[in-house]
MIMARVO-88475 format. One record per residue (C-alpha): residue in one letter; x, y negated, z negated. Coordinates in steps of 0.2 Angstrom, whole numbers, plus 5000, padded with zeros to 4 digits. Layout:
REM residues N
AXYZ/...
This chain:
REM residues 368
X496751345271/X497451435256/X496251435241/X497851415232/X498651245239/X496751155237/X497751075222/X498950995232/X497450905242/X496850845225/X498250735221/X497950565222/X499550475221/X498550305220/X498250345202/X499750305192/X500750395178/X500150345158/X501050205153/X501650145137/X500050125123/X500949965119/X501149805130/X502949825135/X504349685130/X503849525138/X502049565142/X501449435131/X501949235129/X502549175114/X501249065105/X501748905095/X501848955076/X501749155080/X503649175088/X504049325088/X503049435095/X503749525110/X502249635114/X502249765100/X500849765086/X502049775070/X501549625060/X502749475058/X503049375044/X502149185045/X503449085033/X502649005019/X502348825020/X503548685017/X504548635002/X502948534996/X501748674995/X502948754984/X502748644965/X504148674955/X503948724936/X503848584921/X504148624904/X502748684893/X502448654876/X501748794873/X502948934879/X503348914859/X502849064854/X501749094835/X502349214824/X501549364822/X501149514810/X501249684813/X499849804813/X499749964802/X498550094800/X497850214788/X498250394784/X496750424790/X497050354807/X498550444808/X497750594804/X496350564818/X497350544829/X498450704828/X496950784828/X496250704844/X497950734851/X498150914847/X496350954855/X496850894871/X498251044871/X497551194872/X498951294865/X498951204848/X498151234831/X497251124822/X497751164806/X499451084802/X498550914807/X497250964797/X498351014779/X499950904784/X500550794770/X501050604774/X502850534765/X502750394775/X502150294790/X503250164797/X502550004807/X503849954820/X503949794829/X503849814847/X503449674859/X503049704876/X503549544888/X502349534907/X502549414922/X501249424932/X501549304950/X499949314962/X500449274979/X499949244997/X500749345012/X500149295030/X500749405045/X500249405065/X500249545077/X499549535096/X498149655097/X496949685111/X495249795116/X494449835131/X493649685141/X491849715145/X491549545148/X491349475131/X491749295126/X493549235128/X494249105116/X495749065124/X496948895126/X495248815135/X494448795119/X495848685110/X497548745103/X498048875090/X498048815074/X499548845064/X499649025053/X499448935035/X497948815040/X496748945043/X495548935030/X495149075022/X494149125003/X495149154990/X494849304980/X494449304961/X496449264955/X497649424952/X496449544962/X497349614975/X496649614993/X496749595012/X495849525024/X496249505043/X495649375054/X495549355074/X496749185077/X495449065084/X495949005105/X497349145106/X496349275115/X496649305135/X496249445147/X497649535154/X497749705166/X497749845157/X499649885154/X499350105152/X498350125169/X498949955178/X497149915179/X496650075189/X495450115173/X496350295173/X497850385174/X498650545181/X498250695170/X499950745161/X499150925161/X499250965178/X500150805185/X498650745193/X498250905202/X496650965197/X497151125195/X498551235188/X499551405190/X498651545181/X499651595168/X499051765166/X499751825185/X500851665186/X500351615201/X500351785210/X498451815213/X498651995207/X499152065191/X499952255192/X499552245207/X497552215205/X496752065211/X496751935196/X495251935186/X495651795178/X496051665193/X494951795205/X496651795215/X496751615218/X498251595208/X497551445201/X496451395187/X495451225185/X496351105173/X495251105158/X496050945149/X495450835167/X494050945171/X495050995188/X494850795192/X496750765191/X496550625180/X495850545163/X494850395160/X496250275153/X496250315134/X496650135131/X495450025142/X494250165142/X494050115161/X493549955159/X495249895167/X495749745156/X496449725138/X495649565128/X497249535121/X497349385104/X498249375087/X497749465073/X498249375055/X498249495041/X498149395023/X498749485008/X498349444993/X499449544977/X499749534961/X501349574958/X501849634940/X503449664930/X503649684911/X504949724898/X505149814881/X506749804870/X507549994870/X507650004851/X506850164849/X507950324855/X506350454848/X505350374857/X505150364878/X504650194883/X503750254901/X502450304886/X502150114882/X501350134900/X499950194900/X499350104883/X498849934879/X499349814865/X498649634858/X499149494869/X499549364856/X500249234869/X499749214887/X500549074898/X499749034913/X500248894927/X500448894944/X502548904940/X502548944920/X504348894912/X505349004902/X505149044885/X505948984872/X506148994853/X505549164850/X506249274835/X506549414850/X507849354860/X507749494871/X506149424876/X506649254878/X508249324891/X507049444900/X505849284904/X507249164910/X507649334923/X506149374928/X505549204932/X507049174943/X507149334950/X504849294957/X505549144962/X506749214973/X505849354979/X504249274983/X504649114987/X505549115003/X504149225009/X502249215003/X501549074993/X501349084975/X499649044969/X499749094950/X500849154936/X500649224921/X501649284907/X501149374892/X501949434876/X500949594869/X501149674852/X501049844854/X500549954839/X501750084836/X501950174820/X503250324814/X502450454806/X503350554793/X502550704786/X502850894777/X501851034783/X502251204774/X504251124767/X504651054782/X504850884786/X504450824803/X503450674813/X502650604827/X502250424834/X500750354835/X500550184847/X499450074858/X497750004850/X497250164860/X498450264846/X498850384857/X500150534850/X501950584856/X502850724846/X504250804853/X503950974840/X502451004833/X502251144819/X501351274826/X500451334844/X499151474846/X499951644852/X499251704869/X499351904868/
């Protein structure tokens, strides 16, 4: 026989095509409390429990907020602080900082509003392994319990984190759904052949009319991705034949955070407010905290009532809310005018950080 049709004895059609890496629709049952799932491993949302799970916020004395003074600091401070600031640029001279001359520094109110809401999000997903025989905890061992009875350890409160756990008595073993239980499938690279057309004389045997040195005028070369087996070991079972299929439920624990600052400075960008802290002179906590009300900033009052409604929406109807907090910061910020060589200019400093923005700054170093 022809050296170059041994391939065609190698084919084994008794080993199938690779099938999908996934279970197909309708390969798994539905179980009672993870509907849903139709075979794919994208997570599902697990509803939040009922409406008595959910407690519902109560007035609270103490959203009345004290009154507050505002913070200066020292020419001194003011000074340090360029000084630190212009170190950190490279092109900048020390010197105006240095022999500037203050006409004024300015303390400016700014109050910085957060709402912290620290929530609960279960999903499910099937998943499976390969079955080599370990311990099934299936239906036998008693029924599924529901998504939100699992018990799990909460984490210390507004730390973000997940952690996934195996569903107890939903696991079962199934045929592998890539190889149909065969434990491997047919080699893509060569169809299941073993063996494939020598790409240097295509197939010929010779090459400018010289035996092939490459296929030594077979015309063929051994597949190298099957090792000239015309197939693979199943790259989902890894042979063993069965999937131990259960329900995975991922809990997520986040700590979801919004905040607020009145725009009443145009000199000054407020994504700088940031990166910086400030004195958290009221904090508000409570499972559901109330609005506030009765404080001199009635921006800050309006940005409470939205932003508690708009947690309330957002998380409610889909994670369990644990915690809330809401916090009213004031955060230094002073405007610093000054003369340096007849010219008037100035910069900001703010946070307790005093960290420096200046839009112009009197001088750089020149780079010949």
């Amino acid at each position: 026989m022809d050296e170059r049709d041994e391939d065609l004895d190698a084919f084994d059609p008794n080993i199938p095509e690779e099938g999908p890496s996934a279970p197909p629709p309708g390969w798994l049952d539905d179980i009672h409390g993870y509907q849903g799932h139709k075979g794919g491993q994208d997570d599902n949302p697990l509803y939040p429990p009922p409406p008595p799970y959910s407690p519902q916020p109560e007035l609270n004395k103490n959203t009345l907020v004290p009154n507050v003074r505002v913070p200066t600091i020292s020419e001194d401070e003011a000074r340090d602080a360029l000084l630190k600031f212009v170190q950190s640029k490279w092109t900048y001279s020390s010197k105006p900082a240095r022999n500037l001359t203050f006409k004024e520094l300015k303390p400016i109110t700014v109050y910085r509003y957060r709402l912290e809401t620290y929530t609960e999000t279960r999903t499910s997903a099937w998943q499976f392994e390969p079955y080599n025989g370990q311990m099934v905890d299936g239906p036998q061992f008693g029924m599924c319990p529901p998504p939100w009875d699992i018990p799990v350890t909460l984490p210390q409160r507004y730390t973000s984190m997940v952690e996934k756990i195996r569903v107890p008595h939903t696991s079962f073993v199934k045929l592998c759904h890539t190889c149909n239980g065969c434990g491997k499938t047919r080699c893509t690279n060569c169809s299941g052949r073993g063996r494939k057309r020598c790409t240097f004389c295509h197939g010929h045997g010779r090459s400018r009319n010289k035996r092939c040195t490459y296929c030594h005028g077979r015309g063929r070369k051994r597949c190298i991705s099957c090792q000239g087996q015309g197939y693979k070991t199943c790259s989902v079972c890894h042979g063993s034949q069965n999937l131990l299929h259960f329900i995975l439920l991922t809990v997520t624990w986040k700590n979801n955070v919004d905040q607020f600052i009145p725009d009443r400075q145009p000199d000054f960008p407020d994504k700088k407010f940031q990166r910086v802290t400030g004195d958290p002179f009221f904090i508000d906590e409570n499972v559901l905290v109330y609005p506030i009300q009765g404080f001199p900033d009635q921006e800050i009052c309006d940005a409470s009532m939205k932003m508690i409604n708009e947690h309330l929406n957002r998380f409610s109807s889909t994670s369990r809310i644990l915690q809330q907090r809401q916090t009213i910061e004031l955060v230094p910020l002073t405007h610093a005018y000054y003369s340096y060589k007849g010219k008037d200019r100035s910069y900001f400093v703010y946070g307790t950080e005093n960290k420096v923005f200046t839009s112009k700054y009197p001088s750089a170093c020149t780079i010949l």
